[in-house]
C-alpha positions in Angstrom: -13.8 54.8 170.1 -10.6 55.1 172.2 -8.0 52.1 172.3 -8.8 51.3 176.2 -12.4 51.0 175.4 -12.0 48.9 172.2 -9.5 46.6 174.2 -11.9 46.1 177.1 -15.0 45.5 174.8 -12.6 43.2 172.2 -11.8 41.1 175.8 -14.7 40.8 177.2 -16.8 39.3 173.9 -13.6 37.0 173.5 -14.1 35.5 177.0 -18.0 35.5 176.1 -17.9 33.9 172.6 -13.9 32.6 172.2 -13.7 34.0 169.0 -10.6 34.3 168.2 -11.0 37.3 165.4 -11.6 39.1 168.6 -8.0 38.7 169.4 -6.7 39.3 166.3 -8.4 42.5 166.0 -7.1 43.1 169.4 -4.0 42.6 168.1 -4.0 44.6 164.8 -5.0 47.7 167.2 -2.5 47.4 169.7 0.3 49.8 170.2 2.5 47.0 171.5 4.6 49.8 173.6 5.7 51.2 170.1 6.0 48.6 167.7 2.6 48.1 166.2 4.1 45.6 163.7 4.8 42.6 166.3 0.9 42.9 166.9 0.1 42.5 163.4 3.0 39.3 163.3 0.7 37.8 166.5 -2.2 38.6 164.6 -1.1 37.1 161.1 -0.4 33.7 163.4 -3.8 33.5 164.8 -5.0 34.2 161.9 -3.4 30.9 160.5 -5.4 28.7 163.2 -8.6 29.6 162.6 -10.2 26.5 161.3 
């Protein structure tokens, strides 16, 4: 699956369900304009307010 497609699909079950492992797997596959590693730091944070 390309990026854009996984991104679209990722957003638009995340404004369905609010899930917010949908973001962080948004995140962990990002590109960030190249630098990949801030969108794992975003998705390490989430990942810490998951109740």
């Amino acid at each position: 699956m390309n990026k854009e497609k996984l991104m679209s699909d990722l957003w638009l079950e995340y404004k369905k369900t609010s899930d917010i492992k949908l973001l962080i797997e948004a995140c962990n596959n990002a590109p960030f304009f190249g630098n990949p590693e801030m969108g794992k730091e975003i998705a390490k944070i989430l990942a810490k307010n998951i109740k």
